[in-house]
MISE-188938 format. One record per residue (C-alpha): residue number from 1; x, y, z. Coordinates in steps of 0.25 Angstrom, whole numbers, plus 5000, padded with zeros to 4 digits. Each point is the difference from the previous one (the first is absolute). Layout:
N
<r NUM,<X,Y,Z>>
...
END
This chain:
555
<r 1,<5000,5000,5000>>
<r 2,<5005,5013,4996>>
<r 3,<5002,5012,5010>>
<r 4,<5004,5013,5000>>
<r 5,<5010,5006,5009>>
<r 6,<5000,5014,5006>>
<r 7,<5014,5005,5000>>
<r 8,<5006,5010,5011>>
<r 9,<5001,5010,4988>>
<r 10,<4988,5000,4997>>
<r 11,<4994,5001,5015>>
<r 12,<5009,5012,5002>>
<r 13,<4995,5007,4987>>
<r 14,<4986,4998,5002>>
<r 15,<4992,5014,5000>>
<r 16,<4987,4996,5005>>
<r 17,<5001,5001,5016>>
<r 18,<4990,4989,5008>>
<r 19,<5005,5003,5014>>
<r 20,<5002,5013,5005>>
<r 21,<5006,5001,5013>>
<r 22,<5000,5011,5010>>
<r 23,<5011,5012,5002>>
<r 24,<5003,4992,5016>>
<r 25,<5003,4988,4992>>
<r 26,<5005,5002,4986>>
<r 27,<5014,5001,5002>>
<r 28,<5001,4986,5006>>
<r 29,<4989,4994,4994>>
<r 30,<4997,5004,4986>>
<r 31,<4990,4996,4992>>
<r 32,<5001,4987,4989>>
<r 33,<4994,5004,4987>>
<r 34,<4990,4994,4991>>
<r 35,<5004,4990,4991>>
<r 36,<4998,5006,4987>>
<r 37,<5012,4995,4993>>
<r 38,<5004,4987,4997>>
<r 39,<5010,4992,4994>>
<r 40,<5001,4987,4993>>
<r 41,<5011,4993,5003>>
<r 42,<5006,4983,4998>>
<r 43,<5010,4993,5008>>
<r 44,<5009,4991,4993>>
<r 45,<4996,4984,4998>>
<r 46,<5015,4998,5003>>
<r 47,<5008,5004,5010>>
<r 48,<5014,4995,5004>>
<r 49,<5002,4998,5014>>
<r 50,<5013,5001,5007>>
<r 51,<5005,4995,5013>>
<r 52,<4999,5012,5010>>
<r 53,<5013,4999,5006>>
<r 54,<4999,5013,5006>>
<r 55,<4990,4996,5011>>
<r 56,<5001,5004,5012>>
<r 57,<5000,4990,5013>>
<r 58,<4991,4994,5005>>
<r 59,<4995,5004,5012>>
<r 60,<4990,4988,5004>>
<r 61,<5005,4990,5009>>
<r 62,<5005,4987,4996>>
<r 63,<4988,4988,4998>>
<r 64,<5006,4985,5002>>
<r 65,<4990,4990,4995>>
<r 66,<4998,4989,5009>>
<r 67,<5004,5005,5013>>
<r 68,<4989,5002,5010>>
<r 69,<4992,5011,5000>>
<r 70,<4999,5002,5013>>
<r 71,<5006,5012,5008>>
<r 72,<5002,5001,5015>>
<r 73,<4995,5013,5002>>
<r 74,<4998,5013,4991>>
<r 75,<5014,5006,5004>>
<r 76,<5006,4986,4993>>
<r 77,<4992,5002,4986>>
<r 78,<5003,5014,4998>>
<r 79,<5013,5001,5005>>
<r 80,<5006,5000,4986>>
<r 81,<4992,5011,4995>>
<r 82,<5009,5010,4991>>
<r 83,<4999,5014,5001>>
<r 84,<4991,5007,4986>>
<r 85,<4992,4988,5000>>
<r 86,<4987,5002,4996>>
<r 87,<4989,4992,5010>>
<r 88,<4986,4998,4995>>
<r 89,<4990,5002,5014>>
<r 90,<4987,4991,4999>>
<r 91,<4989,5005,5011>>
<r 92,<4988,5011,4997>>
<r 93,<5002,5010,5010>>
<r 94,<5004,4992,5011>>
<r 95,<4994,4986,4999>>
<r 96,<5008,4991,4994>>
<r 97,<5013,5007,5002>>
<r 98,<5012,4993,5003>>
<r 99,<5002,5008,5014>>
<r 100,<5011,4989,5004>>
<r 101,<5007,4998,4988>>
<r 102,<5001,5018,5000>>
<r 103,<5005,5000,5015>>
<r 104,<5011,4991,4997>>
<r 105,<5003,5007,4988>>
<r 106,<5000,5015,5008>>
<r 107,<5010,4992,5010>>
<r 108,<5010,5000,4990>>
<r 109,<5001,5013,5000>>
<r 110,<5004,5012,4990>>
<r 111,<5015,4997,5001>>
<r 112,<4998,4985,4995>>
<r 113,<4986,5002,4991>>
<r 114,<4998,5013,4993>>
<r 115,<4996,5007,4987>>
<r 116,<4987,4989,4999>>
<r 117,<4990,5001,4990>>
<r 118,<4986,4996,5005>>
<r 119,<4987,4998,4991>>
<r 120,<4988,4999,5009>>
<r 121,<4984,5004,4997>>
<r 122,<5003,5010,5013>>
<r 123,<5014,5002,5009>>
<r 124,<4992,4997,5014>>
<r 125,<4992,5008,5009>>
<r 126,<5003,5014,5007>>
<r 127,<5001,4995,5013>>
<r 128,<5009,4988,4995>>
<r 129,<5001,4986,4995>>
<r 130,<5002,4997,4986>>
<r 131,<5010,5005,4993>>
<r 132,<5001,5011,5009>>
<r 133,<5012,4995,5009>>
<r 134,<5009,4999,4988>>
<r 135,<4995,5013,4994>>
<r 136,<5003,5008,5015>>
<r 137,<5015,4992,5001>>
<r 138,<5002,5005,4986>>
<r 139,<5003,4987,4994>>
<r 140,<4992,5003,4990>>
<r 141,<5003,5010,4990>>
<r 142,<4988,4998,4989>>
<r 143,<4986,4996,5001>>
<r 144,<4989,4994,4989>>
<r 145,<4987,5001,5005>>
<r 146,<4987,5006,4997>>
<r 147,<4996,5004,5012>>
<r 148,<5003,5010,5013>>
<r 149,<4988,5002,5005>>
<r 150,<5003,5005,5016>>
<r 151,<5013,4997,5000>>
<r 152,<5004,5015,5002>>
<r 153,<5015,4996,5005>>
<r 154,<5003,4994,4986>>
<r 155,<4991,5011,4993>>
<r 156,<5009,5008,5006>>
<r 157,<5014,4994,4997>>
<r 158,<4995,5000,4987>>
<r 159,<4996,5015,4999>>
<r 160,<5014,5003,5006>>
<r 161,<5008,4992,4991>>
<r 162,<5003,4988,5008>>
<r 163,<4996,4991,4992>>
<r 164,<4996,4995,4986>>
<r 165,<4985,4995,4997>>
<r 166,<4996,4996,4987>>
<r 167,<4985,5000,5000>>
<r 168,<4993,4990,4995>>
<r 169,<4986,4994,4999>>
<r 170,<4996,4990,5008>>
<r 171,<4995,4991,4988>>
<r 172,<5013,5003,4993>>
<r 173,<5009,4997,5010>>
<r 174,<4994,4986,5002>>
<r 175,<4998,4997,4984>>
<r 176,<5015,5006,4999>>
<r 177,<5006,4989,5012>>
<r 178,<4991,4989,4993>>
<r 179,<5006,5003,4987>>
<r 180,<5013,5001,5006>>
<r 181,<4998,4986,5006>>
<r 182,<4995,4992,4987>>
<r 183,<5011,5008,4991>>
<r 184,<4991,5009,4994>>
<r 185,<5009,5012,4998>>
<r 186,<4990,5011,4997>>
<r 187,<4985,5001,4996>>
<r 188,<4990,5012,4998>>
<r 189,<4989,5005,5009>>
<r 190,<4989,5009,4999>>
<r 191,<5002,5006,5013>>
<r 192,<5006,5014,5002>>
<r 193,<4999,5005,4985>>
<r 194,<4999,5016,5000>>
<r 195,<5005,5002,5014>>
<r 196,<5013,5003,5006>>
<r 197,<5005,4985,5000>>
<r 198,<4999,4998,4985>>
<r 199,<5009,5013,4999>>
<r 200,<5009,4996,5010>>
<r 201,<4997,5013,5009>>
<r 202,<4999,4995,5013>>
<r 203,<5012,5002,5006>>
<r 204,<5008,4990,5006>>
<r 205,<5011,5007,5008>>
<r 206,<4998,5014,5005>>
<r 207,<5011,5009,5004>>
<r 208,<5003,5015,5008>>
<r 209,<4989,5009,4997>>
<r 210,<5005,5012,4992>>
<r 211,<4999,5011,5007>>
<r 212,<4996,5008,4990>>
<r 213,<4988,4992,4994>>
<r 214,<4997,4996,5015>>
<r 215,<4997,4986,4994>>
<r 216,<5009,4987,5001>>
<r 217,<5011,4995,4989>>
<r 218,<4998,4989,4993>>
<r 219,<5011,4990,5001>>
<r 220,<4994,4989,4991>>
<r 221,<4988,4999,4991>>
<r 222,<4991,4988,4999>>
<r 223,<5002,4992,4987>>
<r 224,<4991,5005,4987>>
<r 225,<4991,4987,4996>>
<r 226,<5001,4994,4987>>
<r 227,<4985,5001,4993>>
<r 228,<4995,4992,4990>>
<r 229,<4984,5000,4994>>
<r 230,<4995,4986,5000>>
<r 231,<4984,4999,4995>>
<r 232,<5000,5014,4998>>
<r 233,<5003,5003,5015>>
<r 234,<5013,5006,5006>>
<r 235,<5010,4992,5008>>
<r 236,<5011,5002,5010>>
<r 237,<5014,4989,5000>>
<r 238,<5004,4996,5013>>
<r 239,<5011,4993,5003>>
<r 240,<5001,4986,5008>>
<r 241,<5005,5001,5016>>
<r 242,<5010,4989,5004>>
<r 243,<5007,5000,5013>>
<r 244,<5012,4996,5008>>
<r 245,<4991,4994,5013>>
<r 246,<4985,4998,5002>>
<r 247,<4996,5001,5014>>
<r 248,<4986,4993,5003>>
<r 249,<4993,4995,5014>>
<r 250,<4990,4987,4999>>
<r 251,<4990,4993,5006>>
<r 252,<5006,4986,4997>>
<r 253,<5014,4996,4994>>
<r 254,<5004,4986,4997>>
<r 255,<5013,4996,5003>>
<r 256,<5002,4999,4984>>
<r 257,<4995,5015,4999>>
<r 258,<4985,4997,4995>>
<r 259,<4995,5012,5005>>
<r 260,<4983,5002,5005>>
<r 261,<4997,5016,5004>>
<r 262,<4986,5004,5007>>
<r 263,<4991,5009,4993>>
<r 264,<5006,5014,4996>>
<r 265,<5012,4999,5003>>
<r 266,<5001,4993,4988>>
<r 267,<5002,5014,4994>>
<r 268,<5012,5000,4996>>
<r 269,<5006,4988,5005>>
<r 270,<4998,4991,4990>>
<r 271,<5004,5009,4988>>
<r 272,<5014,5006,5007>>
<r 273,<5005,4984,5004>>
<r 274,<5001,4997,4986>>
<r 275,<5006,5014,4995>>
<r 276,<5014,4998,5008>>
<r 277,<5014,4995,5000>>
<r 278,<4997,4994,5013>>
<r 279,<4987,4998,5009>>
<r 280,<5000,5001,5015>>
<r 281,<4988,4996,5006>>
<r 282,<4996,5002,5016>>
<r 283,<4989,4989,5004>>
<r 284,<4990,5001,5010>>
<r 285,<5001,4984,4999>>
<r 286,<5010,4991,4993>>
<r 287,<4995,4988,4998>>
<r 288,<5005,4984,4995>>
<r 289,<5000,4998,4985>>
<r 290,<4986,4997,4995>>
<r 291,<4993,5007,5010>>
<r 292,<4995,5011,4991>>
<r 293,<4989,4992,4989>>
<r 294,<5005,5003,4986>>
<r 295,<4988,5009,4999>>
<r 296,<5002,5010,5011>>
<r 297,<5013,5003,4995>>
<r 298,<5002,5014,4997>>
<r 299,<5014,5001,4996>>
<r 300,<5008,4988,4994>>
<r 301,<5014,4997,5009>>
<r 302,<5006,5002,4987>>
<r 303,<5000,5016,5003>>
<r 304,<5004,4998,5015>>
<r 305,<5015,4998,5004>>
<r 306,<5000,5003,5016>>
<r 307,<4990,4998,5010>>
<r 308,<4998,5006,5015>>
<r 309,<4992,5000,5011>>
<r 310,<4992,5012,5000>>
<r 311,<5002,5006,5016>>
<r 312,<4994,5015,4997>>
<r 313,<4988,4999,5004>>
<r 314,<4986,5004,4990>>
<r 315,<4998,5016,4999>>
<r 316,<4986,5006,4998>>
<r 317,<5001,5014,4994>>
<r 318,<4986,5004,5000>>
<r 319,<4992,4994,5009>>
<r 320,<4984,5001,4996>>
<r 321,<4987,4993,5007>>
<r 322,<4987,5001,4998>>
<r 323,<4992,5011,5005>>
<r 324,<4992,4994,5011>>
<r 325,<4984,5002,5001>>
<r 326,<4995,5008,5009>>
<r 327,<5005,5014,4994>>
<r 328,<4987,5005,4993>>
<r 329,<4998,5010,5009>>
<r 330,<5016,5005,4999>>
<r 331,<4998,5014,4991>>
<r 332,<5007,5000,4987>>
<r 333,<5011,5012,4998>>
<r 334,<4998,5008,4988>>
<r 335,<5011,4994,4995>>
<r 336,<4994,4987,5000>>
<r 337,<4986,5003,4995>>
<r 338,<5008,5007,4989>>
<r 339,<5009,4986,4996>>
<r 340,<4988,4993,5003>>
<r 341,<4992,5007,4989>>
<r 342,<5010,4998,4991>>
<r 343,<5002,4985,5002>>
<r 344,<4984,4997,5000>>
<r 345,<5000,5006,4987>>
<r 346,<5012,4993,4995>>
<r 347,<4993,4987,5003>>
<r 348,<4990,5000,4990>>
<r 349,<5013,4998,4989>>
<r 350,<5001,4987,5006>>
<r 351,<4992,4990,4995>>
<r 352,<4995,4987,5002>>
<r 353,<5010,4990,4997>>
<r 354,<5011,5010,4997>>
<r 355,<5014,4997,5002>>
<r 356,<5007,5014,5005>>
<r 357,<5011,5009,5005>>
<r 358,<4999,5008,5013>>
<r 359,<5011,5012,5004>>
<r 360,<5003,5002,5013>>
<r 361,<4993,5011,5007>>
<r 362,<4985,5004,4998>>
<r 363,<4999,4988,4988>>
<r 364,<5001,4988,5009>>
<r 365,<4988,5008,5009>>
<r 366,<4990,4997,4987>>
<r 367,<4997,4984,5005>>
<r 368,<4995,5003,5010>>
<r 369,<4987,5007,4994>>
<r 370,<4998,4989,4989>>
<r 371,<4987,4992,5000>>
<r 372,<4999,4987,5007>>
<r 373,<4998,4992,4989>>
<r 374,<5011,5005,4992>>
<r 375,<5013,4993,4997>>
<r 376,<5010,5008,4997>>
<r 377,<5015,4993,5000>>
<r 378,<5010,5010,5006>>
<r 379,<5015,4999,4993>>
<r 380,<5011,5005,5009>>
<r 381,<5013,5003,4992>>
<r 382,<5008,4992,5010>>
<r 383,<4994,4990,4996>>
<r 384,<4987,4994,5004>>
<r 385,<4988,5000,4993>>
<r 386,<4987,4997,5010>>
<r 387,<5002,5012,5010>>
<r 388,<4992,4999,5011>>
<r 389,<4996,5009,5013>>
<r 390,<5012,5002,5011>>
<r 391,<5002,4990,5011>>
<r 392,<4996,4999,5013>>
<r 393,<5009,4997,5010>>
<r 394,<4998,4987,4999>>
<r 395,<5003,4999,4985>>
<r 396,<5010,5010,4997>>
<r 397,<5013,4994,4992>>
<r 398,<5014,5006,4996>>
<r 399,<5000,4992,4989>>
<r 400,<4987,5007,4994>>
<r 401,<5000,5014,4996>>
<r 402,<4996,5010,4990>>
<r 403,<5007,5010,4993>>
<r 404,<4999,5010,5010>>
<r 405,<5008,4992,5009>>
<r 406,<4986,4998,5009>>
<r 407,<4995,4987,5005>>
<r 408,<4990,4994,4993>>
<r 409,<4993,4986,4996>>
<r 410,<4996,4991,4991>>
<r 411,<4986,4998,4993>>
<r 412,<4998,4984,4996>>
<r 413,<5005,4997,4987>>
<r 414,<5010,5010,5000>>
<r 415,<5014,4998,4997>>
<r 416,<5015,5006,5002>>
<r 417,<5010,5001,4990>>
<r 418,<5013,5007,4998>>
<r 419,<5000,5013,4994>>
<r 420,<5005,4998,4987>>
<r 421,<4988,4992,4999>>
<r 422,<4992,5012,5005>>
<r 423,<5004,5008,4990>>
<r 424,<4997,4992,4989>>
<r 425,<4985,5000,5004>>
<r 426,<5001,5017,5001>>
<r 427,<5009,5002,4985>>
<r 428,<4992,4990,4994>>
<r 429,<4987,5005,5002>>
<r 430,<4994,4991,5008>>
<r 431,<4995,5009,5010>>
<r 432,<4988,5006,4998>>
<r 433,<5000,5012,5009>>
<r 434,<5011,5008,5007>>
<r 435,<4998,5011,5009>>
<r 436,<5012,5008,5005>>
<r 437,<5003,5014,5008>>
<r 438,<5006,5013,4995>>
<r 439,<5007,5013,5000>>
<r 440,<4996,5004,4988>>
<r 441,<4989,4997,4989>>
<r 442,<5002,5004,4985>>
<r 443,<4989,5004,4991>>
<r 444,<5005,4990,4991>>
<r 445,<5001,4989,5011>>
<r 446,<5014,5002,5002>>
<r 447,<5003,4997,5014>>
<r 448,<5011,5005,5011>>
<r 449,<5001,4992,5013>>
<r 450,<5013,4996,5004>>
<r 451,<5008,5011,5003>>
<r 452,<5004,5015,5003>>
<r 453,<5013,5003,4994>>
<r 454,<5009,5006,5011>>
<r 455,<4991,4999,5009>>
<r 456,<4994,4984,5000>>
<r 457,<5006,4989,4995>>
<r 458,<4992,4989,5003>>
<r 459,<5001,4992,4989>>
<r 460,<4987,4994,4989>>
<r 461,<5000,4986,5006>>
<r 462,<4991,4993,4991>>
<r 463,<4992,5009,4995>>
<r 464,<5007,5004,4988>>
<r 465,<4997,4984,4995>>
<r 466,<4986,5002,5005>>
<r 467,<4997,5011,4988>>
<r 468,<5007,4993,4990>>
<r 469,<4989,4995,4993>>
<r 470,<4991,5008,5002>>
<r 471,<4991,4996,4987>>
<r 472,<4997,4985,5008>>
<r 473,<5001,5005,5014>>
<r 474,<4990,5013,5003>>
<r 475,<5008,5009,5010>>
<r 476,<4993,5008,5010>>
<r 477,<5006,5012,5009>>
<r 478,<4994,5001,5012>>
<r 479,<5005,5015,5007>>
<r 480,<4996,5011,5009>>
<r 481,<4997,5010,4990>>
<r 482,<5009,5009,5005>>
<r 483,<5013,4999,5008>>
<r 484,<5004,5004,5014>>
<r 485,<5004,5014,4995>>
<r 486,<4987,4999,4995>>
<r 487,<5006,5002,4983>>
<r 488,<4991,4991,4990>>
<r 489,<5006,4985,4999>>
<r 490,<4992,5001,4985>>
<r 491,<5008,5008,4991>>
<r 492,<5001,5004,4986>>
<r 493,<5013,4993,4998>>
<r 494,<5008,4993,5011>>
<r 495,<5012,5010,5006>>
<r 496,<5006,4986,5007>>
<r 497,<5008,4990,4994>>
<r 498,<4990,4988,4995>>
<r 499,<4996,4986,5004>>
<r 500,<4992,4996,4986>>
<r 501,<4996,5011,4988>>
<r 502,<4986,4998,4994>>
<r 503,<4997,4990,5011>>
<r 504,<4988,5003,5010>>
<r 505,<4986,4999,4995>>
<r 506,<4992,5004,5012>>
<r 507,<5002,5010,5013>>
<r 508,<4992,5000,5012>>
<r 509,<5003,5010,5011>>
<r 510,<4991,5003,5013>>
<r 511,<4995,5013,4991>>
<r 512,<4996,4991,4986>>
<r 513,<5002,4991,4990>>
<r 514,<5007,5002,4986>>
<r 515,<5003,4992,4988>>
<r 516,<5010,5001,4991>>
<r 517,<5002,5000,4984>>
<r 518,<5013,4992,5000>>
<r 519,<5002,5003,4985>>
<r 520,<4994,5013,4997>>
<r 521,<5004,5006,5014>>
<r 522,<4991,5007,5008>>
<r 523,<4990,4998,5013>>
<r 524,<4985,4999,5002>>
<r 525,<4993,5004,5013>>
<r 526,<4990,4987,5002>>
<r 527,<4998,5000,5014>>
<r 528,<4998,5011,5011>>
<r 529,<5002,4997,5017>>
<r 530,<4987,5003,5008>>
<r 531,<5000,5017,5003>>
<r 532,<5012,5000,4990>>
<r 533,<4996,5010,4987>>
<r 534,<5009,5002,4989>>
<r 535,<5005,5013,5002>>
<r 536,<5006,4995,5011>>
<r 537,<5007,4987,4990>>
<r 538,<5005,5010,4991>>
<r 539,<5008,5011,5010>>
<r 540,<5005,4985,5007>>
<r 541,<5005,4995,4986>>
<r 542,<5013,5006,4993>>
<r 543,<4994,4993,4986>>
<r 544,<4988,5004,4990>>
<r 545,<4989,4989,5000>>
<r 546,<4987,4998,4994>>
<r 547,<4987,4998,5008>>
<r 548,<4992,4988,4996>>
<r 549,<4985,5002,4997>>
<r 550,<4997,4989,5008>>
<r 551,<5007,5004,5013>>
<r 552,<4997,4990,5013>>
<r 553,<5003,4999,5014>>
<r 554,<5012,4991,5005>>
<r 555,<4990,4994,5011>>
END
């Protein structure tokens, strides 16, 4: 099949202008532009290949087949970690981290193991565990991730210059480590086209603020991707993650590495044991050959080369009961009435037998205002498809979270997964709805939720392989109208940089609802709150909009 490549030229001489950032954020984060030009271009049949005789060492440490996999304790199977390594970290937020094998590898030391690559979905939590211990001690000088979220000590290292993160998403990151696992060495993705990490903008090292500008250096840019038009639809290239060391905690390890994880901490743990040099597992159990049935098997021994006990003990980051009954008489704030109203609406886009996607925040508040009789199958992006409600006391599990890191449960016939299994349900349309959170909301459906250059840095998460496709999946933004500072979240044309171009089709906000000509651009005003008017809509919305002729209430 025949392709078209965009070439870098081209991108760079393009006149037509799709994202248009602010004055604050411009010089740090400019905008992509449209893809207008294009160039044919053919690769050679044959190509001679020639030994690489220049390759560096090798920093993974040495693997003998047929010795015993078995390790007395962590300090023993990390001990000959080589400084600039790059270590793949399985665990979502904290469960499933490999909290054992990381406090072994911190007592190394920077003197003994420094200058380390990591690649993780997130680099731990604020107030510790994760990755955080190497990231304080300095050991690590560089971070793949696709998510901050509250971890203000490493926002702030990152914001000063102390480290390196290359940004990615969350659905990336994991295609990219299973590519790198099955040899793959690149493939092209719909996610992030006509934002800042197609063109390479984001930054990945910043340096001493300028004092004349006021505003930080940058030290190294992200890397421009490589777009070609497949089906008449644009693509970015991105390039296969192998490491050095992969670092996983299990449920269940046999003494021949078979390894069996409990619900999500299958996240990541299963596509990082196969893209590395060398597996180190932690097991909550080690267990006698044959143990584990042939089917329960989530990662073949043939990835896993050292095995030990796992002494950290499990960490819940976020720990979310049920609300208890008895409360009906509590009164409601006006904060809550307000995400109330909006979620309530937001429930009528999911319907009966729908398979969707919930953002953290006023999102996963929509459930709970559904029918009785209605089944609708919640997907969370960490990988778990039949959310239920949180746990009681009784119920609650480290092993079972959402992607906000929360406690949760599991409806019957659910299922866990890993996450690059996740994604593939989200990039290939299989979900029927998405409903996410924002700054800001274009006219055209653009959307800006992931961060505030120079001042938040949080990182998109999943989100941006959530509006890839959004001609399958509908996404739905469900926002305040306006933000604290009381400016309109709708705008004519989005000042931050974007999660997806073209990508939203409907906005529900505690003032109305609109929906959005994707192709044309352009909003309609189909639905007003009770006691809102709509010259009140138009001095709260920073965009032109049309007012349907069949305007209804959101109750």
């Amino acid at each position: 099949m025949a392709s078209r490549r965009i070439s870098p030229i081209c991108l760079s001489r393009c006149n037509q202008t799709v994202l248009r950032q602010s004055t604050r954020s411009r010089s740090i984060f400019p905008s992509p532009c449209n893809n207008t030009s294009r160039q044919l271009s053919t690769t050679s049949l044959l190509r001679e290949e020639k030994a690489n005789v220049g390759k560096k060492r090798d920093p993974a440490p040495k693997i003998v087949r047929g010795q015993s996999k078995l390790y007395r304790d962590a300090d023993e199977a990390v001990a000959d970690i080589k400084s600039g390594s790059t270590i793949l970290s399985a665990g979502f937020g904290l469960c499933g981290t490999a909290e054992t094998i990381i406090a072994a590898i911190e007592r190394r030391g920077k003197e003994s193991l420094h200058s380390l690559t990591a690649v993780s979905n997130n680099a731990g939590a604020g107030g510790g565990g994760g990755l955080s211990p190497l990231v304080m001690s300095g050991q690590i000088n560089r971070l793949i991730l696709s998510f901050i979220g509250t971890n203000k000590t490493l926002e702030k290292k990152y914001l000063s210059g102390e480290i390196a993160i290359e940004l990615c998403p969350q659905g990336t990151i994991a295609e990219r480590i299973r590519a790198g696992g099955a040899g793959i060495p690149a493939f092209f993705t719909p996610t992030g086209i006509n934002t800042l990490l197609q063109s390479g903008d984001i930054p990945v090292r910043l340096g001493a603020v300028d004092e004349a500008t006021g505003k930080a250096t940058i030290l190294e840019k992200g890397t421009p991707r490589e777009t070609r038009i497949f089906d008449g639809k644009v693509y970015g290239m991105e390039r296969a993650i192998k490491a050095d060391v992969a670092i996983i905690r299990a449920h269940k390890v046999d003494e021949e590495g078979n390894v069996q994880f409990r619900y999500t901490t299958k996240a990541f743990g299963q596509v990082m044991g196969k893209a590395a040099k060398l597996t180190i597992v932690e097991a909550e159990q080690i267990v006698p050959v044959g143990e584990i049935h042939p089917d329960q098997v989530h990662l073949p021994g043939i990835y896993v080369n050292r095995i030990v006990p796992a002494k950290a003990e499990k960490v819940i980051e976020i720990r979310k009961l049920r609300e208890t009954a008895g409360k009906e008489g509590v009164e409601k704030s006006s904060g809550q009435l307000r995400r109330e109203r909006i979620a309530k609406r937001t429930a009528k886009e999911l319907k009966n037998g729908y398979y969707v996607n919930l953002g953290v925040g006023i999102p996963t508040l929509a459930p709970s205002f559904l029918p009785a009789d209605s089944k609708v199958w919640i997907q969370s992006e960490n990988g778990l498809l039949g959310m239920g409600a949180y746990p009681t006391e009784d119920e609650i599990d480290a092993d079972i979270i959402n992607a906000g890191k929360e406690t949760v449960t599991i409806v019957p016939g659910g299922s866990t997964f890993d996450s690059a299994e996740s994604f593939a349900m989200i990039r290939g349309g299989h979900i029927d709805v998405s409903v996410l959170g924002a700054l800001e909301v274009s006219a055209n459906g653009d959307l800006a939720n992931f961060m505030i250059p120079g001042k938040v840095f949080k990182g998109m998460g999943g989100a941006m392989d959530l509006v890839g496709n959004p001609d399958q999946t509908k996404i739905v933004v469900a926002t305040d109208h306006v933000a604290k500072d009381g400016s309109p979240k709708i705008v004519e044309m989005c000042a931050l940089p974007l999660t997806g171009a073209r990508c939203v089709s409907t906005i529900i906000t505690d003032l109305c609802v609109f929906e959005v000509d994707r192709a044309k651009g352009g909003l309609t005003l189909t639905e007003l709150a009770e006691g809102v008017e709509v010259d009140e809509i138009k001095k709260k919305t920073g965009a032109k909009f049309a007012v349907s002729d069949n305007i209804k209430s959101m109750e």
